[in-house]
C-alpha positions as CSV (number, residue, x, y, z in Angstrom):
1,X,0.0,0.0,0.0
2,X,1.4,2.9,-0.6
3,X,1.1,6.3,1.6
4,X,0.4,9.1,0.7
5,X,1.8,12.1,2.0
6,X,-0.3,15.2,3.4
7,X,0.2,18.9,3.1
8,X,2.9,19.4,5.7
9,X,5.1,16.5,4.7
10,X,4.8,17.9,0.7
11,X,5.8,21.2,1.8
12,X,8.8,20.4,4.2
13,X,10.3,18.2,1.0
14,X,9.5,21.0,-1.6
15,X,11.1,23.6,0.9
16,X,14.5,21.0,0.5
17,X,14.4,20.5,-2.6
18,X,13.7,24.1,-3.9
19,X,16.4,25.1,-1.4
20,X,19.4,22.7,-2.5
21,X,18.7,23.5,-6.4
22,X,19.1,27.5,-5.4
23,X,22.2,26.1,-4.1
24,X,23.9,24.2,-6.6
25,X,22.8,27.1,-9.1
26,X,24.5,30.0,-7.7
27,X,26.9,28.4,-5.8
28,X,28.4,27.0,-9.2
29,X,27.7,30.1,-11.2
30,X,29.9,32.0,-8.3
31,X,32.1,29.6,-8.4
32,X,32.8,29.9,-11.8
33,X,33.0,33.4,-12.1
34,X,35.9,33.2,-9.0
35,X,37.5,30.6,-10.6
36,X,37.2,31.6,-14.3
37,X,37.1,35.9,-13.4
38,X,39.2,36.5,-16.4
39,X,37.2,34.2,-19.2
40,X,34.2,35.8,-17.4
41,X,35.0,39.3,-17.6
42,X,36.3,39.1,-21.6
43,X,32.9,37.9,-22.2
44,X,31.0,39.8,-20.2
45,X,33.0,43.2,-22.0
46,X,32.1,41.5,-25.4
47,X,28.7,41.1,-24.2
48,X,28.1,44.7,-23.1
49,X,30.5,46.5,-25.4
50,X,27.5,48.2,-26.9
51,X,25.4,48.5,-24.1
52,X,25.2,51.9,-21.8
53,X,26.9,49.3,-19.1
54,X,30.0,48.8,-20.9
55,X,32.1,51.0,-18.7
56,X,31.0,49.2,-15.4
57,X,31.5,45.7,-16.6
58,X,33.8,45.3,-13.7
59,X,31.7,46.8,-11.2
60,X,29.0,44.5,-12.4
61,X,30.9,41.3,-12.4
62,X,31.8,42.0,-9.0
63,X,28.0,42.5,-8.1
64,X,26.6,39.6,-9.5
65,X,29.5,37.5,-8.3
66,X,28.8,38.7,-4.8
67,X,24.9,38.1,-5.1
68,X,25.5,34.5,-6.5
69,X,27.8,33.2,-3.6
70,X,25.5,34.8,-1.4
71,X,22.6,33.3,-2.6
72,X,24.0,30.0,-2.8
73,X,25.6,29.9,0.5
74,X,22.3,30.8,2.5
75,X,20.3,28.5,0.3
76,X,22.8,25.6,1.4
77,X,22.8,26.4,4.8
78,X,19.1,27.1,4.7
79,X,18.6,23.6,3.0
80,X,20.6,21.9,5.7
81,X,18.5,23.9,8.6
82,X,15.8,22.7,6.7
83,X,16.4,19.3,6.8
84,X,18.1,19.3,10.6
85,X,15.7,21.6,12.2
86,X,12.4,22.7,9.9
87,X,13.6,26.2,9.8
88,X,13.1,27.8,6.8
89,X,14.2,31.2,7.3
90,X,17.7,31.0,6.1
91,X,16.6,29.5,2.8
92,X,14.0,31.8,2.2
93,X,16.8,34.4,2.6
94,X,18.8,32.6,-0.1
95,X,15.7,32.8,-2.2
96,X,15.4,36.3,-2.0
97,X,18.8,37.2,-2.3
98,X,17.9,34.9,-5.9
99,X,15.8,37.2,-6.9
100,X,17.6,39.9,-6.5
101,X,20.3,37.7,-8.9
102,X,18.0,36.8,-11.3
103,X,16.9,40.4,-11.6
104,X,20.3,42.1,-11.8
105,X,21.0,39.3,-14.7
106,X,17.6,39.9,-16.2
107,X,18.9,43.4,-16.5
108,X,21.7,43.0,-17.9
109,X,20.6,41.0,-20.6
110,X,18.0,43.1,-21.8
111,X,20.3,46.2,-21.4
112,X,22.6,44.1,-24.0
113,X,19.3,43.4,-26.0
114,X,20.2,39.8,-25.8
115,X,16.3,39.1,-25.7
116,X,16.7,35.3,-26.2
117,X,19.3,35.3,-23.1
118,X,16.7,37.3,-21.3
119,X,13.6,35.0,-21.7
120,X,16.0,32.0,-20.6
121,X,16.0,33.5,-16.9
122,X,12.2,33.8,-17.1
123,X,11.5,29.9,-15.5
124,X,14.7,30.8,-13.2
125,X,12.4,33.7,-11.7
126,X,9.2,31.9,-11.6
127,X,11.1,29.0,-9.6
128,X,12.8,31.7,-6.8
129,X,9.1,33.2,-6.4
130,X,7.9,29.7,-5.9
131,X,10.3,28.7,-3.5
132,X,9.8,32.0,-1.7
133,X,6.0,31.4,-1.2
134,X,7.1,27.8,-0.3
135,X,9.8,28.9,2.5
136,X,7.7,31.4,3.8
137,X,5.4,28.2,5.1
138,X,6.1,26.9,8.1
């Protein structure tokens, strides 16, 4: 027979699961952009070369970098305070903060007019809102 799970047990998995993708997302694209600053800033100039952002390409690798790491590190820790303690709070953090990411990065696209690279992060946002409302559950 198999059991099926109520409300409460549905949310606490979606909460972990939601939490440790936000995690492996940003921490990796963070990651990279530590690891690989130099490939990441040529491309990033290219990218913006004939956008009004093309003299702050630095600045802005910084920024995202900064907002990547940070949401992936509260969305791991969050995911594990999840899993040891049914606290949420940490990982909704993380969430937010990937909202903030996805935003910055939506902007940037469409200030390139790389409209095809800007739909892409569409499903990205609709996911961090969903894990938002799903964190913010108790």
């Amino acid at each position: 027979m198999i059991a099926i799970l109520r409300a409460p047990e549905a949310t606490y998995l979606m909460q972990i699961f939601a939490s440790a993708f936000l995690a492996i997302l940003f921490l990796q694209s963070g990651i990279d952009k530590i690891v690989d600053r130099g490939g990441n800033f040529e491309w990033l100039k290219g990218h913006f070369a004939k956008s009004p952002l093309a003299g702050i390409v630095p600045a802005l690798l910084i920024c995202v970098t900064i907002l990547e790491i940070a949401a992936g590190t509260f969305s791991a820790v969050g995911c594990v305070f999840v899993i040891l303690l049914r606290d949420s709070t940490l990982a909704f953090y993380g969430a937010a903060i990937s909202a903030v990411a996805v935003i910055a990065l939506f902007f940037g696209q469409r200030m390139a007019k790389d409209y095809a690279g800007a739909a892409v992060l569409v499903p990205y946002f609709l996911l961090v809102l969903v894990a938002m409302y799903l964190l913010a559950q108790q």
